[in-house]
PyMOL commands that place a pseudoatom at each C-alpha (Angstrom):
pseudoatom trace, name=CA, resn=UNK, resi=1, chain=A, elem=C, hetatm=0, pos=[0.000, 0.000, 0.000]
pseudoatom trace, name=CA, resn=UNK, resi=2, chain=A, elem=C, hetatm=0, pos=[1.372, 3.596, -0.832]
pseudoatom trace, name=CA, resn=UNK, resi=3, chain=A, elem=C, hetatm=0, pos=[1.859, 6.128, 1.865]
pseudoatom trace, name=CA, resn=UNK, resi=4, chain=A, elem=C, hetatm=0, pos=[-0.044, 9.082, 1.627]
pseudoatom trace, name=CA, resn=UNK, resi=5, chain=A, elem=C, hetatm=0, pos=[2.414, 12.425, 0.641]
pseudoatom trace, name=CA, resn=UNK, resi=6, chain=A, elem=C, hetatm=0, pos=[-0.535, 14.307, -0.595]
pseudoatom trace, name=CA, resn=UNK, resi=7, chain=A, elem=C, hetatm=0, pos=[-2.251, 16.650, 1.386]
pseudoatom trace, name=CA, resn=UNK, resi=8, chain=A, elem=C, hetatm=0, pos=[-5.739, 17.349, 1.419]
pseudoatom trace, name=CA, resn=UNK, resi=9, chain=A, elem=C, hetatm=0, pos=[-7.091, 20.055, -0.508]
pseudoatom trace, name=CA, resn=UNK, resi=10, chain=A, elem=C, hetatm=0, pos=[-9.879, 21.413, 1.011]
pseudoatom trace, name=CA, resn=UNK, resi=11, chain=A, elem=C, hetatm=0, pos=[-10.576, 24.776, -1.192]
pseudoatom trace, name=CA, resn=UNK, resi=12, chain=A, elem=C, hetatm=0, pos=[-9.353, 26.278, -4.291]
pseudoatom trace, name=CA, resn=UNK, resi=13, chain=A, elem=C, hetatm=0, pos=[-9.409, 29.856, -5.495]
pseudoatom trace, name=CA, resn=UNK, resi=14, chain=A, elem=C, hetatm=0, pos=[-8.469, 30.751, -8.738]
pseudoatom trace, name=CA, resn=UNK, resi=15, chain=A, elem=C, hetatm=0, pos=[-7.783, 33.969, -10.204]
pseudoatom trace, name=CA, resn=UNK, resi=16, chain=A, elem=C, hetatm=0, pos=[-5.583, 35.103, -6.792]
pseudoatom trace, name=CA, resn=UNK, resi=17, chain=A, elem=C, hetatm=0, pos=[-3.176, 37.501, -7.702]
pseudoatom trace, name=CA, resn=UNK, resi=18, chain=A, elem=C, hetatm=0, pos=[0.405, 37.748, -5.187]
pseudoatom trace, name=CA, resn=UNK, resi=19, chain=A, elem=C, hetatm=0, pos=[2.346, 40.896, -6.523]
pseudoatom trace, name=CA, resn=UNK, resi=20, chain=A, elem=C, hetatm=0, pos=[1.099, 41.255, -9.887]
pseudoatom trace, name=CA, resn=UNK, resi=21, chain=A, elem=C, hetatm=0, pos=[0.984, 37.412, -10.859]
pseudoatom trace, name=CA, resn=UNK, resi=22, chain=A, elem=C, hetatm=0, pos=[-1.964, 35.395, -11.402]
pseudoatom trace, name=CA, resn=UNK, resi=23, chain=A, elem=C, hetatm=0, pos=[-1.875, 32.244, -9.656]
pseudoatom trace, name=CA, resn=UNK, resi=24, chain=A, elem=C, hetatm=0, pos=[-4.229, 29.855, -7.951]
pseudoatom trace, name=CA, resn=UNK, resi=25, chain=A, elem=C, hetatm=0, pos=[-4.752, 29.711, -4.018]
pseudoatom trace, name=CA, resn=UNK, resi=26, chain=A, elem=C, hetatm=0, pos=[-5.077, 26.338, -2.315]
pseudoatom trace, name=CA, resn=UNK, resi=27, chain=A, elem=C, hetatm=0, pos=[-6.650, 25.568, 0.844]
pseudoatom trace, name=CA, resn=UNK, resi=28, chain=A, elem=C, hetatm=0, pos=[-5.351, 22.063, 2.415]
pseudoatom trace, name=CA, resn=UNK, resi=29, chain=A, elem=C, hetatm=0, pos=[-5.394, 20.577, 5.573]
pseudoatom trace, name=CA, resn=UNK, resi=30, chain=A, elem=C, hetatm=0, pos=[-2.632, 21.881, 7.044]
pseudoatom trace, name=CA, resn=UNK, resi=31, chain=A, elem=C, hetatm=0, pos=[-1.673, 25.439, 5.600]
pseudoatom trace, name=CA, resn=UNK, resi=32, chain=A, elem=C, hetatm=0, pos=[-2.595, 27.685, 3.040]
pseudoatom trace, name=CA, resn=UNK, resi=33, chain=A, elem=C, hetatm=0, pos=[-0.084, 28.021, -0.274]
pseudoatom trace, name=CA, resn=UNK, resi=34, chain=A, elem=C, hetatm=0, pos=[-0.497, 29.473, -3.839]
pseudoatom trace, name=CA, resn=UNK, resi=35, chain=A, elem=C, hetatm=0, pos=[1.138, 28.593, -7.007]
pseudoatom trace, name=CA, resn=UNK, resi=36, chain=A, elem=C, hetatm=0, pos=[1.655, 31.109, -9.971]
pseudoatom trace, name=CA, resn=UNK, resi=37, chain=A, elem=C, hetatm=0, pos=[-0.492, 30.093, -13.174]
pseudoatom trace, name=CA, resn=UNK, resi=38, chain=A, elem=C, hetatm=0, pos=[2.011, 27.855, -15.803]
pseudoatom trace, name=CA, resn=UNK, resi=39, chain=A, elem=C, hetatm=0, pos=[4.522, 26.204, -12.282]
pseudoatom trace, name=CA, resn=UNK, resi=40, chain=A, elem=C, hetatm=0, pos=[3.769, 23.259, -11.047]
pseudoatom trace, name=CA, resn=UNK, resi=41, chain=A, elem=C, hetatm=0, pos=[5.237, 24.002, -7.648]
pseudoatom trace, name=CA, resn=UNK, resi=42, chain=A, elem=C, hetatm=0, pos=[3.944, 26.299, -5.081]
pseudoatom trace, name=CA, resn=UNK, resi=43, chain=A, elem=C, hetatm=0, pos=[5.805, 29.663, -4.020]
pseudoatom trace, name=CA, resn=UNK, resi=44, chain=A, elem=C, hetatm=0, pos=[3.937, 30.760, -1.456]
pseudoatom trace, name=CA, resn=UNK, resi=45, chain=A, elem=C, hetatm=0, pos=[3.027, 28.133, 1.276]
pseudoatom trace, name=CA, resn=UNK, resi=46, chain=A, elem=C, hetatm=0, pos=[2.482, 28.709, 5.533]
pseudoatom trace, name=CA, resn=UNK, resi=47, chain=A, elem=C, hetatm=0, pos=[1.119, 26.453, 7.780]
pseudoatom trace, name=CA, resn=UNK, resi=48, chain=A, elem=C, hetatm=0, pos=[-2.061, 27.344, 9.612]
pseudoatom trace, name=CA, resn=UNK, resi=49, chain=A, elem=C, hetatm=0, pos=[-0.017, 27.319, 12.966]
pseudoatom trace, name=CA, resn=UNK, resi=50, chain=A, elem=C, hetatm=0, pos=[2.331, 29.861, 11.050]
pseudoatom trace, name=CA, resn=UNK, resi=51, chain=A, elem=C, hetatm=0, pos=[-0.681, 32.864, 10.949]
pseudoatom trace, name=CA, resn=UNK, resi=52, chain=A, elem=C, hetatm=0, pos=[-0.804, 35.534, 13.411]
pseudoatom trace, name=CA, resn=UNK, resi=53, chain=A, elem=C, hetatm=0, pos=[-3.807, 36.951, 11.753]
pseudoatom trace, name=CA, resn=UNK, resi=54, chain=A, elem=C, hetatm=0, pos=[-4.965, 38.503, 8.602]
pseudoatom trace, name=CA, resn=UNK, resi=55, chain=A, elem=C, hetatm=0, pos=[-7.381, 40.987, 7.357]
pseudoatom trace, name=CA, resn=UNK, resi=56, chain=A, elem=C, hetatm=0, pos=[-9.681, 41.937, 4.284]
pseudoatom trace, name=CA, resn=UNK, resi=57, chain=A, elem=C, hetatm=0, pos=[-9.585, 45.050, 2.032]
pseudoatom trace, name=CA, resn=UNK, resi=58, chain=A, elem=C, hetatm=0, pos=[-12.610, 47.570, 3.025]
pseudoatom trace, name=CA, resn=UNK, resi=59, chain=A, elem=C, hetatm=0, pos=[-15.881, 47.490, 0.629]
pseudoatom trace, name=CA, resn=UNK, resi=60, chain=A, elem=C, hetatm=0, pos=[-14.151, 51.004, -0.800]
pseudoatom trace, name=CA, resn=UNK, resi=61, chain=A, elem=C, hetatm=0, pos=[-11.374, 49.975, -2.048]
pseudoatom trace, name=CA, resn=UNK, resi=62, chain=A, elem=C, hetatm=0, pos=[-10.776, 48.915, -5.687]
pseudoatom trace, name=CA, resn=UNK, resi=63, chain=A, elem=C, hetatm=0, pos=[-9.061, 46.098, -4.901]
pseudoatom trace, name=CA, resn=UNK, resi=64, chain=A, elem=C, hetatm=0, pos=[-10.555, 42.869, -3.492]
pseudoatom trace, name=CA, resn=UNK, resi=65, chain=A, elem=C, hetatm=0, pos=[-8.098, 41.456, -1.082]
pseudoatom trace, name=CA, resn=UNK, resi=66, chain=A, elem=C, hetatm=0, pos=[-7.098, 38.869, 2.192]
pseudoatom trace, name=CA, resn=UNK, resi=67, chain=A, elem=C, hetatm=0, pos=[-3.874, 39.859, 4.045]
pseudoatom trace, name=CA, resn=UNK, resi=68, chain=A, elem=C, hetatm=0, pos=[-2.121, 37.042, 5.526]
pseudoatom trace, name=CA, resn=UNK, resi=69, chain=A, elem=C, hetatm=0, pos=[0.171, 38.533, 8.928]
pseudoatom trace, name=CA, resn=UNK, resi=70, chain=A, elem=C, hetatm=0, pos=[2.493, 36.262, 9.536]
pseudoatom trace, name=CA, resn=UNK, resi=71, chain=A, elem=C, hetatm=0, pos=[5.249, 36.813, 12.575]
pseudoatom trace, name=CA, resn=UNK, resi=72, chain=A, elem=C, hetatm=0, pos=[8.025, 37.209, 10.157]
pseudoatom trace, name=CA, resn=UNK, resi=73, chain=A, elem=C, hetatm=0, pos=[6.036, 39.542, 7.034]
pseudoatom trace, name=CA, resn=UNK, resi=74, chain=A, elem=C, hetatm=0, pos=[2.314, 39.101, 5.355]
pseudoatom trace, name=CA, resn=UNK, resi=75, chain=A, elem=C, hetatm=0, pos=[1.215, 38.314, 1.881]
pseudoatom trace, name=CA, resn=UNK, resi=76, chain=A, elem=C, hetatm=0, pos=[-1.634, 39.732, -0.319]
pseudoatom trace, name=CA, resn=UNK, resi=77, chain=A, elem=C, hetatm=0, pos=[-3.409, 37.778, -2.150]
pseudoatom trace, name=CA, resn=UNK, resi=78, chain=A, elem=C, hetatm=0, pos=[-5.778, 39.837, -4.535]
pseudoatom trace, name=CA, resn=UNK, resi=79, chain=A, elem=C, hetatm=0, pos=[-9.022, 38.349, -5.816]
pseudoatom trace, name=CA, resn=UNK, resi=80, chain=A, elem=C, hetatm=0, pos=[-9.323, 38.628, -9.556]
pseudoatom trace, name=CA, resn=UNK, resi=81, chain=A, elem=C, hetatm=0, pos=[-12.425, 36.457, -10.995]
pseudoatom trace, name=CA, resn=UNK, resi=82, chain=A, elem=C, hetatm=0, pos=[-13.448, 37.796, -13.888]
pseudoatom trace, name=CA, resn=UNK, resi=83, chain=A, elem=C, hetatm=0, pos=[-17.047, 37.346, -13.368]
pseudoatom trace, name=CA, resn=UNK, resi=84, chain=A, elem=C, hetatm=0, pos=[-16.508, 40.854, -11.651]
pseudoatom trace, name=CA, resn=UNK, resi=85, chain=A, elem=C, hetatm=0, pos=[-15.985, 42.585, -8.422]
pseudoatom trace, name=CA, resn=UNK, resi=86, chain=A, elem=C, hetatm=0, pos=[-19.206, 40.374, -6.641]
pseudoatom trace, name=CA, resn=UNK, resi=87, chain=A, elem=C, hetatm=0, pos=[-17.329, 36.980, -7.152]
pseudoatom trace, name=CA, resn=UNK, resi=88, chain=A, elem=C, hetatm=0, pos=[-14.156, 38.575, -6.168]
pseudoatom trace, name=CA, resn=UNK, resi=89, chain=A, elem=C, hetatm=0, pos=[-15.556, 39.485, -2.621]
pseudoatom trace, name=CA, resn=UNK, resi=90, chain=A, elem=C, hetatm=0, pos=[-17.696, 36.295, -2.550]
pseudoatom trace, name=CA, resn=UNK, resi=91, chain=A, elem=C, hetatm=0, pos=[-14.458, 34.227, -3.279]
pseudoatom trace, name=CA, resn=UNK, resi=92, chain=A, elem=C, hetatm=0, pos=[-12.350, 36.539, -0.500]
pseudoatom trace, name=CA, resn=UNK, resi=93, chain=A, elem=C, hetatm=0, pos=[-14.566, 36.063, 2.093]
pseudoatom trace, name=CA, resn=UNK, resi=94, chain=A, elem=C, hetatm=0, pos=[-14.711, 31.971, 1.683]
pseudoatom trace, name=CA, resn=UNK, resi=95, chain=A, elem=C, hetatm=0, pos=[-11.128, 32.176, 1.662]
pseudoatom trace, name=CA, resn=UNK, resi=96, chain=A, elem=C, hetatm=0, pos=[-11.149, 34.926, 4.764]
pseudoatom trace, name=CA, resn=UNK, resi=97, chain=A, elem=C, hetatm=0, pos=[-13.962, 32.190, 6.590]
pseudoatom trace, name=CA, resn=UNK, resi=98, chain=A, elem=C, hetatm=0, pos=[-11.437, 29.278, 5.783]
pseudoatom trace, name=CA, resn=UNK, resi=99, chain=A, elem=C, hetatm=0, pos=[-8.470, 31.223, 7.664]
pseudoatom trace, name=CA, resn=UNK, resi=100, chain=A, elem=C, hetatm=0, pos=[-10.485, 32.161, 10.309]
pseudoatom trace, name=CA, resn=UNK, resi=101, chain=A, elem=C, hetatm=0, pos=[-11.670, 28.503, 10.824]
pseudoatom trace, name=CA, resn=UNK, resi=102, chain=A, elem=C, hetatm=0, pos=[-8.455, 26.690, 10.437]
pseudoatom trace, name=CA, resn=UNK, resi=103, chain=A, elem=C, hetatm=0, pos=[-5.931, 28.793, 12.536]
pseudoatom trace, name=CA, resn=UNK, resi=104, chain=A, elem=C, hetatm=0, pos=[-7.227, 28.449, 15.732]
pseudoatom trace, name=CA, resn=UNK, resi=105, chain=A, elem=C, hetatm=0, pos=[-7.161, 24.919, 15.290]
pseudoatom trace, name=CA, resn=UNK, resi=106, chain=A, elem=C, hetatm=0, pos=[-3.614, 24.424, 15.090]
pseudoatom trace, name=CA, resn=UNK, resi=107, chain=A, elem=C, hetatm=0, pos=[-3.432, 27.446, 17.884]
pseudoatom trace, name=CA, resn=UNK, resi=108, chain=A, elem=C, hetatm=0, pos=[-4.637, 24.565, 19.597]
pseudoatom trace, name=CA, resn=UNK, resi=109, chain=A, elem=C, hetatm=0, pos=[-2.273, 21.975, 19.316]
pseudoatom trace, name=CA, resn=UNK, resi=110, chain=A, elem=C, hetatm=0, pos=[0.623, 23.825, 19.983]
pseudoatom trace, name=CA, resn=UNK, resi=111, chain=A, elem=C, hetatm=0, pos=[-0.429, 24.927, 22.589]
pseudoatom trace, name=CA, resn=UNK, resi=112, chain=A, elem=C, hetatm=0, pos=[-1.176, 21.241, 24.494]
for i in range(1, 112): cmd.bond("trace and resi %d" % i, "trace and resi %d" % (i + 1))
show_as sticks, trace
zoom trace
């Protein structure tokens, strides 16, 4: 029987945009990474346990993004569906949900 190496993807968000490239955000059981569009190989990746906090751009702004705060930097991701600026918030604020569900699980652990 083969051991399992793959995580478990539990969301994915396409059309997320990390410092002007379009990439694809992935959800898994443990952390949060993105890869850029055309890689096979992720460039951005922190564990849940790794996220101080994070917050979302205000309704005003033209941009639709989720800041990741990490203890050593953040990273923006920007939401860029093209089915327009509703999607792009709908698609944040799963993603925003997701973080807010997942890190204080592995808060958690460490913790015990």
């Amino acid at each position: 029987m083969a051991s399992k190496t793959s995580e478990d993807v539990i969301k994915v968000f396409e059309n997320v945009r990390v410092k002007k490239v379009d990439g694809t955000l992935y959800f898994m059981s443990e952390r949060i990474a993105w890869m850029p569009n055309g890689k096979n190989q992720f460039t951005i990746s922190h564990h849940f346990s790794e996220i101080k906090s994070y917050k979302v751009s205000s309704a005003t702004k033209a941009k639709v993004q989720l800041q990741i705060i990490l203890s050593d930097g953040n990273d923006i991701f920007q939401f860029t569906n093209p089915a327009g600026v509703a999607r792009q918030t709908e698609d944040r604020n799963a993603a925003q949900k997701l973080v807010a569900e997942m890190t204080p699980l592995f808060k958690k652990k460490i913790s015990k």
